[in-house]
C-alpha positions as CSV (number, residue, x, y, z in Angstrom):
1,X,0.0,0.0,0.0
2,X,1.3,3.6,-0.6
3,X,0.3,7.3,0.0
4,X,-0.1,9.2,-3.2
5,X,2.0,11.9,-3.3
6,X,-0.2,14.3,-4.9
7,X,-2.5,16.6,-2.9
8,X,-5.8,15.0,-2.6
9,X,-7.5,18.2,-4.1
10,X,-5.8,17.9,-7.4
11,X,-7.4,14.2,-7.4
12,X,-5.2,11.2,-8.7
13,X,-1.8,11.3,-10.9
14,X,-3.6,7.5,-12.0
15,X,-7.4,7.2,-12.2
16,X,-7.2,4.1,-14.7
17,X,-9.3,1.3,-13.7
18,X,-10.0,-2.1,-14.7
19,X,-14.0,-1.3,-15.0
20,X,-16.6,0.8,-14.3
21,X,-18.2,3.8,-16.5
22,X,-17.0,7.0,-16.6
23,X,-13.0,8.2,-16.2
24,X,-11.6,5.5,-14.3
25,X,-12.9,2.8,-17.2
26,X,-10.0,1.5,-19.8
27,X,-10.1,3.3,-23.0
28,X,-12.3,1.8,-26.1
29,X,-9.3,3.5,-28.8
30,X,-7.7,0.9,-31.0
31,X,-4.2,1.0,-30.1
32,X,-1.3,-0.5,-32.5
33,X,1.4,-1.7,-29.9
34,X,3.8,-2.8,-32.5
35,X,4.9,0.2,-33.8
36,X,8.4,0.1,-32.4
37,X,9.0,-3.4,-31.5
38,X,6.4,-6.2,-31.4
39,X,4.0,-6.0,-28.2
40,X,5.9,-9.6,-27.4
41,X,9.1,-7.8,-27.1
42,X,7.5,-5.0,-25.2
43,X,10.2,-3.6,-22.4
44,X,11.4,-0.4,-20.7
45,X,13.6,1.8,-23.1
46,X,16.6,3.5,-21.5
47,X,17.9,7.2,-23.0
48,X,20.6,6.1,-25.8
49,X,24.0,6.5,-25.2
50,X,25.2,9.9,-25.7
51,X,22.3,11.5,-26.7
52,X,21.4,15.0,-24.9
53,X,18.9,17.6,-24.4
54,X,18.5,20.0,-27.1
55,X,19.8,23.1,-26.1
56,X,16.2,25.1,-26.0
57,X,13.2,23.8,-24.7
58,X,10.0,26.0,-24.8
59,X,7.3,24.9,-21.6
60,X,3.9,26.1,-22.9
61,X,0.3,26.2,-20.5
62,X,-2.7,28.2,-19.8
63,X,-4.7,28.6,-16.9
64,X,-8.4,29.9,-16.9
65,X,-10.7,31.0,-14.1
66,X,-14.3,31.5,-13.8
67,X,-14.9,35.0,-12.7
68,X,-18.7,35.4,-12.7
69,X,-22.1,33.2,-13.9
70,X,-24.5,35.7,-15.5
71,X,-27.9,35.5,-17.0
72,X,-29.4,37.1,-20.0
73,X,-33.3,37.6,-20.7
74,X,-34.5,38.6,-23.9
75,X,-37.1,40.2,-24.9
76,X,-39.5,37.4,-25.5
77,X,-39.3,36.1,-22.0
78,X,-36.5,33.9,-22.7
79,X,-33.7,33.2,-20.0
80,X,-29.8,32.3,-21.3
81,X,-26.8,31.7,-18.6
82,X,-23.6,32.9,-19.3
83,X,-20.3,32.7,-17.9
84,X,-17.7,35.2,-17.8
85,X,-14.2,33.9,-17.5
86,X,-10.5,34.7,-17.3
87,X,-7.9,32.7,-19.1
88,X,-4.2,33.4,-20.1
89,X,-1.4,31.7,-22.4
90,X,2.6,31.7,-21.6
91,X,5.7,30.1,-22.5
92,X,8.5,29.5,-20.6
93,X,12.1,29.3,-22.5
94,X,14.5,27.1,-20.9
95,X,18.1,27.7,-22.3
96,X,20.1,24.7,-21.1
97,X,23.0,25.3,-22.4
98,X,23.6,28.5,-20.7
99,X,21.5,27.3,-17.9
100,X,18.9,30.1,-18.4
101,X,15.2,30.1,-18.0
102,X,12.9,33.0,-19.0
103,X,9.2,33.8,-19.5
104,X,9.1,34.2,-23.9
105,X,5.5,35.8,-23.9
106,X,2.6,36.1,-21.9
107,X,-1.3,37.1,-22.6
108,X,-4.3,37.1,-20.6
109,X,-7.8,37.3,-22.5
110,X,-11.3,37.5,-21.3
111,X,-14.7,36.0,-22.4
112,X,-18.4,35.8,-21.8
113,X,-19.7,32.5,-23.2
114,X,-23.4,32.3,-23.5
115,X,-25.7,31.1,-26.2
116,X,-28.0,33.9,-26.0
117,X,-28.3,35.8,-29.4
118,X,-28.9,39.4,-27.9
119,X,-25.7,39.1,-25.7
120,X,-22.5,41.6,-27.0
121,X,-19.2,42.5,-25.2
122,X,-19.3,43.5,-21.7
123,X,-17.3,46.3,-20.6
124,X,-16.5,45.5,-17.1
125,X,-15.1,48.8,-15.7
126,X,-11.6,49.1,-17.1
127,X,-12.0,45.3,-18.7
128,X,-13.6,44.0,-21.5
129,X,-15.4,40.4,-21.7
130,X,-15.8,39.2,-25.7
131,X,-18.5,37.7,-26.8
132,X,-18.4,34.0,-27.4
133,X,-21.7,32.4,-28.2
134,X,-21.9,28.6,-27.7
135,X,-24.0,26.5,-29.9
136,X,-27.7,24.8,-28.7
137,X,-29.4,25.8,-25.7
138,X,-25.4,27.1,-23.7
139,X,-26.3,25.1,-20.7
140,X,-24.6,26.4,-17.5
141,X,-22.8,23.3,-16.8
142,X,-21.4,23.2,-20.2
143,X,-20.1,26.9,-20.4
144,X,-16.9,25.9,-18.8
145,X,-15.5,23.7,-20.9
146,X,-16.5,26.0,-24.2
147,X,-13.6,28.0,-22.7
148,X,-11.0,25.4,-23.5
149,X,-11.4,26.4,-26.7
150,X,-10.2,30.3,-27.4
151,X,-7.8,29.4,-24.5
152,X,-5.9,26.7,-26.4
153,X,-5.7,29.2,-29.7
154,X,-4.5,31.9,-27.6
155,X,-1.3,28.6,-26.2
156,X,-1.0,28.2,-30.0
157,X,0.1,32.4,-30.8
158,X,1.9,32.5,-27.8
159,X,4.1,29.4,-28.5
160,X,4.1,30.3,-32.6
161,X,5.8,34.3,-31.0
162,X,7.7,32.5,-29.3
163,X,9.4,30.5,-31.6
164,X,9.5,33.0,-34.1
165,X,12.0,35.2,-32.0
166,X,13.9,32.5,-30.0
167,X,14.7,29.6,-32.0
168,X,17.1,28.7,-34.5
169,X,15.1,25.3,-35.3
170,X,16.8,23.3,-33.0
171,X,14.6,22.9,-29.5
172,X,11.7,21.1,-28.4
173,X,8.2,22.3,-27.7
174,X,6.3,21.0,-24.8
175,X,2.5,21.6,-24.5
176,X,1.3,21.1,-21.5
177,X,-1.8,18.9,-21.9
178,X,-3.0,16.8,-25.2
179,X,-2.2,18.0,-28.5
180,X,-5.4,18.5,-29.9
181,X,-5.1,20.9,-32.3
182,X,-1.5,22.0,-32.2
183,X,-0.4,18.5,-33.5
184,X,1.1,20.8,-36.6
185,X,3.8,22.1,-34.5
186,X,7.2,21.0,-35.4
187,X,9.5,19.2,-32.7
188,X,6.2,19.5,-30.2
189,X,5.1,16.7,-27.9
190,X,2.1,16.8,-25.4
191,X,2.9,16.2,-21.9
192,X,-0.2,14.2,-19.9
193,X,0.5,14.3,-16.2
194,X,-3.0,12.3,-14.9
195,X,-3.6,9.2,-16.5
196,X,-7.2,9.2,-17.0
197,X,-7.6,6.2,-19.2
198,X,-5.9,3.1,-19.4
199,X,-4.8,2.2,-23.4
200,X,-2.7,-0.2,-22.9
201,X,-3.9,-4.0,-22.7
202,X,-3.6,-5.7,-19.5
203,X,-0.7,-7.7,-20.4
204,X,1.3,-4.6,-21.3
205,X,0.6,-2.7,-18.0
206,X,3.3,-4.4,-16.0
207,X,6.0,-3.4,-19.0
208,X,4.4,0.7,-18.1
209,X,4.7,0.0,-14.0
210,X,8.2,-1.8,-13.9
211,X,9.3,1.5,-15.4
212,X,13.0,3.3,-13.8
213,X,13.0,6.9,-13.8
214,X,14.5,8.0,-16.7
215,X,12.9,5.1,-18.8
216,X,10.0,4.7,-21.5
217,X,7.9,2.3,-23.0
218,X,7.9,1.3,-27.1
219,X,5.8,3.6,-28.9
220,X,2.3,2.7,-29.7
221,X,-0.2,4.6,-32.2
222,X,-3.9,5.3,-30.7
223,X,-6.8,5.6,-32.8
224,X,-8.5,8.2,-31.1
225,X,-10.2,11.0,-32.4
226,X,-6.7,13.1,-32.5
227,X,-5.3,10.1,-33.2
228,X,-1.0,10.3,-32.9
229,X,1.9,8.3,-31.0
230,X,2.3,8.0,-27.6
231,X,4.3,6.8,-24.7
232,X,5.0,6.7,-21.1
233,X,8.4,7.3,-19.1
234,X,8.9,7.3,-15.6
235,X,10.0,10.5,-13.8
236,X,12.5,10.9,-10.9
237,X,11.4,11.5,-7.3
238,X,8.6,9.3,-7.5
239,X,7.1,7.4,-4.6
240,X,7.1,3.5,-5.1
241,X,3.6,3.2,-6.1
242,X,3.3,1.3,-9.5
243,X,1.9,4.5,-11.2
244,X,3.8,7.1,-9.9
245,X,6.1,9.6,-11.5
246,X,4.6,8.3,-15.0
247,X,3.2,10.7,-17.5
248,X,2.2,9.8,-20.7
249,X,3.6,11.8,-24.2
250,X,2.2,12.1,-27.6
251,X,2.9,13.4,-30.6
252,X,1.3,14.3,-34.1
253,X,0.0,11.5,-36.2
254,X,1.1,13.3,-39.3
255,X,4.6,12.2,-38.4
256,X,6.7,9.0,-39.6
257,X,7.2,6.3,-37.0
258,X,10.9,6.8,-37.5
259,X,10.2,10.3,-36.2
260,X,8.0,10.1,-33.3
261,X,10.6,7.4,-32.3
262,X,13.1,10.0,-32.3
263,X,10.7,12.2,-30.5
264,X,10.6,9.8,-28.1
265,X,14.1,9.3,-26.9
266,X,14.3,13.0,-26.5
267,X,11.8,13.6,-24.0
268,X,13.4,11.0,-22.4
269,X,16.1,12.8,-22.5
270,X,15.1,16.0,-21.6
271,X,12.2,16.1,-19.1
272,X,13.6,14.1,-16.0
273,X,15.8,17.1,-15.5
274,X,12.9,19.2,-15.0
275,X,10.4,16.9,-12.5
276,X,9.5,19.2,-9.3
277,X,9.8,18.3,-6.0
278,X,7.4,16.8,-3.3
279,X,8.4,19.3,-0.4
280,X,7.7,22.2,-2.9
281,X,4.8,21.0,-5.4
282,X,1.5,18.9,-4.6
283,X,1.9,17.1,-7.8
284,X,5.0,16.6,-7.7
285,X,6.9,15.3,-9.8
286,X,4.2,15.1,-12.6
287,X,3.8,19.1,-12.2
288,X,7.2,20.3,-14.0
289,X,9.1,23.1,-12.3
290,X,8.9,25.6,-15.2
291,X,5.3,24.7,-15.6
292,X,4.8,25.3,-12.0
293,X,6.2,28.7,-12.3
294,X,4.6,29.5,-15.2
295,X,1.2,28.6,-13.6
296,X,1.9,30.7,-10.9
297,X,2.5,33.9,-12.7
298,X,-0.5,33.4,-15.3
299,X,-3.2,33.4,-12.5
300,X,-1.8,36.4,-10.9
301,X,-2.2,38.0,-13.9
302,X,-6.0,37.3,-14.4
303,X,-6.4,39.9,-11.9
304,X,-8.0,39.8,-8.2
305,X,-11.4,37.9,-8.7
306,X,-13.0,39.4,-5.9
307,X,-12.2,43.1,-8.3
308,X,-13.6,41.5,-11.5
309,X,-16.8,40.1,-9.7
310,X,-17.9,43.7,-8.1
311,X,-17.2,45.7,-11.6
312,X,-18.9,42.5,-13.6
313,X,-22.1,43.1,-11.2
314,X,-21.7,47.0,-11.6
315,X,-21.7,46.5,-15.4
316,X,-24.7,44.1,-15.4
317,X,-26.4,46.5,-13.0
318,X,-26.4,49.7,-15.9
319,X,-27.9,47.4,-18.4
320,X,-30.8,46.8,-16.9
């Protein structure tokens, strides 16, 4: 029995079950385990001798926040919620050669998503909430995840400026989160720090758990909607639970298996060197350091939420 390092209010680094419905059930994808060797062959992959790091590597994330629910009646006695959120984009370039690690670009955005048809931008005192309108009927417990949305294009310009003025080609681009629609970005992988669904079969589990730090698994192809390569490596500091420290990578389907192999060994690699701490991170060592920090800074610049609420309710207030 062990004690899962993370914070219990960030949930589990490994929900995967053997059953059930919902998040904890194995994943219905077709996955093709034989991609690098054949699922019979199927052990942990050590970093190849002599290869290293590159020498930039360019951490992206967002955060969002949900500043204020809001309703909307029109004028034929209709009723629409809305939600009015907070969300921001950064990248954080690490320059290993020299050691260096700086924030590359930065940009908060607002948005009120509602599917009401009478509803425009909302000037809330010195900030300004753009209309989003969500498809159907916008019901309020969907609004939240319609943010994901313009908050994921906004990851995508900051990591495109990014590159644009600090890179001579030769770096790695690490999303934090699922590819989803950035899977067009050279030399980018997606980094998956909860394990929500198990894709492996059961007999291929034990080759994922026996994992060292510093160690992956073959690459595999999934068949899911986004569809890509994937694979999972073992971090350092981990407790000894058969699930801890591992994350699981991906990266675009529109590559070769030659190069997502390649891809492979360098996040291998690359991120152990940045796996946090359990003294100084509740997800540790999942939550990376310069992801960390760049979480940190992003939600203090959303702005205080208690500010936003009062001139959101002061705004609503005049329109009536």
């Amino acid at each position: 029995m062990f004690v899962d390092a993370w914070d219990p209010a960030y949930g589990a680094s490994f929900e995967g079950g053997d059953g059930g419905d919902g998040p904890a059930s194995p994943s219905s994808a077709q996955v093709d385990t034989d991609v690098e060797v054949p699922a019979a062959q199927w052990a942990p992959i050590d970093v190849p001798a002599g290869l290293t790091a590159p020498d930039v590597v360019f951490l992206v994330d967002g955060v969002r926040r949900n500043d204020a629910g809001l309703w909307t009646a029109e004028e034929d006695g209709q009723s629409f919620p809305g939600l009015a959120a907070s969300y921001a984009a950064g990248v954080v370039r690490c320059d290993l050669r020299n050691g260096v690690a700086q924030l590359a670009g930065a940009r908060v955005a607002r948005g009120l998503f509602t599917a009401s048809p009478s509803a425009e931008d909302l000037q809330a005192g010195s900030v300004r909430y753009t209309i989003h309108r969500v498809s159907g009927t916008g019901e309020a417990s969907k609004l939240p995840a319609a943010v994901q949305g313009p908050l994921t294009a906004l990851e995508l310009d900051i990591s495109d400026d990014a590159r644009t003025s600090g890179s001579d080609g030769a770096d790695l681009l690490v999303v934090d989160g699922p590819l989803r629609n950035r899977r067009h970005l050279p030399r980018t992988i997606g980094y998956i720090k909860t394990q929500q669904k198990q894709y492996l079969p059961a007999a291929l589990t034990p080759v994922v758990t026996s994992l060292k730090p510093g160690q992956r698994t073959p690459v595999f192809a999934m068949g899911t909607v986004w569809g890509g390569w994937s694979w999972y490596l073992r971090l350092p500091g981990a407790s000894g639970a058969p699930w801890a420290g591992i994350v699981r990578i991906e990266c675009s389907p529109d590559l070769t298996p030659d190069q997502a192999i390649e891809l492979a060994e360098l996040s291998v690699a690359t991120l152990p060197r940045f796996a946090s701490s359990a003294y100084k991170d509740p997800r540790a060592p999942q939550n990376l350091v310069p992801i960390a920090g760049l979480e940190k800074r992003l939600r203090g610049m959303l702005g205080d939420s208690r500010v936003l609420h009062r001139a959101l309710t002061l705004a609503t207030t005049r329109l009536r």
